[in-house]
N, C-alpha and C positions, 0 to 999 in steps of 0.2 A: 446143796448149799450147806457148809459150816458157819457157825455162830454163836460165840458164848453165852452161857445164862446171864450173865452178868450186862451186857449190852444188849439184852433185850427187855432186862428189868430198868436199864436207865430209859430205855425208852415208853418201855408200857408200865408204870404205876405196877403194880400187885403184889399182894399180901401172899399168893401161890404158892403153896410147896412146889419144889422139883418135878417131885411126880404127875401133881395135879396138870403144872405148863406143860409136860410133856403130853398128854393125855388131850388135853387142850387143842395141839396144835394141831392133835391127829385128827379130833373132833372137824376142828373146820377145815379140813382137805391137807393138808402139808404133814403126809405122810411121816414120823420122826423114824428116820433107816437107823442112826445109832446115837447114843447118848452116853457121852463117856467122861466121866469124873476127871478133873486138872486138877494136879496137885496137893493130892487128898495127904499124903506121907511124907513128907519134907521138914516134921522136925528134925533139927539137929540143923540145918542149914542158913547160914547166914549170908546178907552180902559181906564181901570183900574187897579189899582192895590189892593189888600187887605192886611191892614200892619198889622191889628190885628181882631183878634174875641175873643168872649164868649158866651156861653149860656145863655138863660136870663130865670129869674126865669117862672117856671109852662109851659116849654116848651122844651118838648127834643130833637126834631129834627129841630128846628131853630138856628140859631146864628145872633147875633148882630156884624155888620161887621164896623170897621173902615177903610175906600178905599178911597186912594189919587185918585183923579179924574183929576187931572191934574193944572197945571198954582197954584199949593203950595195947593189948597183947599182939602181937607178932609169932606167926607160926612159920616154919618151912615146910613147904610143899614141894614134891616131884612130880613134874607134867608135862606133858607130852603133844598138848593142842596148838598145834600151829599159829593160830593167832594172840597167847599169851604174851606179854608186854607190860612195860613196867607203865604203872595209872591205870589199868586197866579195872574194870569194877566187875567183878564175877560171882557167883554162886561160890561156896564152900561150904562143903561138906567135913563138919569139923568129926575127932573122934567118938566114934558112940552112934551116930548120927544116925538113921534108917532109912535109906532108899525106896521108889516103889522096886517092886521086884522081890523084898526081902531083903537086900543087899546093906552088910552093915558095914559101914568105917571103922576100921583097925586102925594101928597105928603098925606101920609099913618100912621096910626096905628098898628101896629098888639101886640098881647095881650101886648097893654099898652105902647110898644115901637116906636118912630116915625122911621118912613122909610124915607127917602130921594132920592128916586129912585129904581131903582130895576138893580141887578145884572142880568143877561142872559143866556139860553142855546139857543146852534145853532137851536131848533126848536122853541122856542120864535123867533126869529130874520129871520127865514122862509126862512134861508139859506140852512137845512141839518134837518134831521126827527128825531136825537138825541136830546132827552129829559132827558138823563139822570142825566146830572146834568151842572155847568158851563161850555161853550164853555172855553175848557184852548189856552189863547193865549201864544204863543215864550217870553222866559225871555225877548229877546229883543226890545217885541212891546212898541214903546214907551208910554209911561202914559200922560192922556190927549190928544192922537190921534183921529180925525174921524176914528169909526170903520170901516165904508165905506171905505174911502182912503186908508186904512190902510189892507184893503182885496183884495183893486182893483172891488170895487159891483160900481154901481151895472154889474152885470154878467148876461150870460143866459143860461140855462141849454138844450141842443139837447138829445134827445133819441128817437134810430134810433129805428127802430120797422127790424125785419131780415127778408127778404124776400122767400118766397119759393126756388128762385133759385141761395142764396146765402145762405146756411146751416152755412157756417163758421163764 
């Protein structure tokens, strides 16, 4: 069983470190199998918005994205994720930015077009294993938010491993 730290603190009260819950849970039988950090490295990422696209010439599955990044600024982006669309609210990884992985944003080429950061999926940002396409954020998130704060990351992920003598 997975479960964030964070929805088990809304639910049990506690002043606990990390460490201490995790130690905790093992204490009363629910085995903790892994415990892995959300979100820890995502400065540099904000929500976005995307107010327009087009295809750009000798490329089919790309589009050229115009995305308010917040505080009036407009960047152009080159992306590749299939369910990009103009309203659309997403992660942006602006230039500078730091990745988990090490991974820094440049500012970029692709056939001919300049990038200005790069748009995101939840497993880019090593929050969630969907790679499908853009992490879609709530009409509501607002534009030019920390995408952190704006998640509540960083977070930590508990998965109980189920023990012989609790089948359920």
């Amino acid at each position: 069983m997975k479960f964030p730290e964070n929805w088990l603190r809304e639910h049990v009260p506690t002043t606990a470190s990390h460490e201490r819950l995790s130690e905790c849970l093992t204490a009363i039988g629910l085995e903790v199998e892994e415990d892995t950090v959300i979100g820890g490295a995502l400065t540099g990422v904000v929500v976005a918005e995307i107010l327009s696209l087009h295809k750009p010439p000798e490329a089919d599955r790309l589009n050229i994205c115009q995305v308010a990044a917040g505080n009036g600024q407009t960047v152009q982006i080159v992306c590749g994720a299939p369910n990009a669309r103009a309203g659309l609210k997403a992660p942006l990884a602006m230039i500078g930015a730091a990745l988990p992985g090490g991974f820094e944003i440049k500012a970029a080429k692709l056939r001919g077009v300049e990038s200005s950061g790069m748009l995101c999926s939840a497993k880019e940002l090593a929050i969630d294993l969907d790679a499908s396409g853009l992490l879609e954020l709530p009409e509501d998130a607002p534009v030019g938010a920390a995408l952190a704060e704006y998640l509540g990351l960083p977070d930590a992920r508990f998965e109980l491993k189920l023990t012989p003598n609790r089948a359920d």
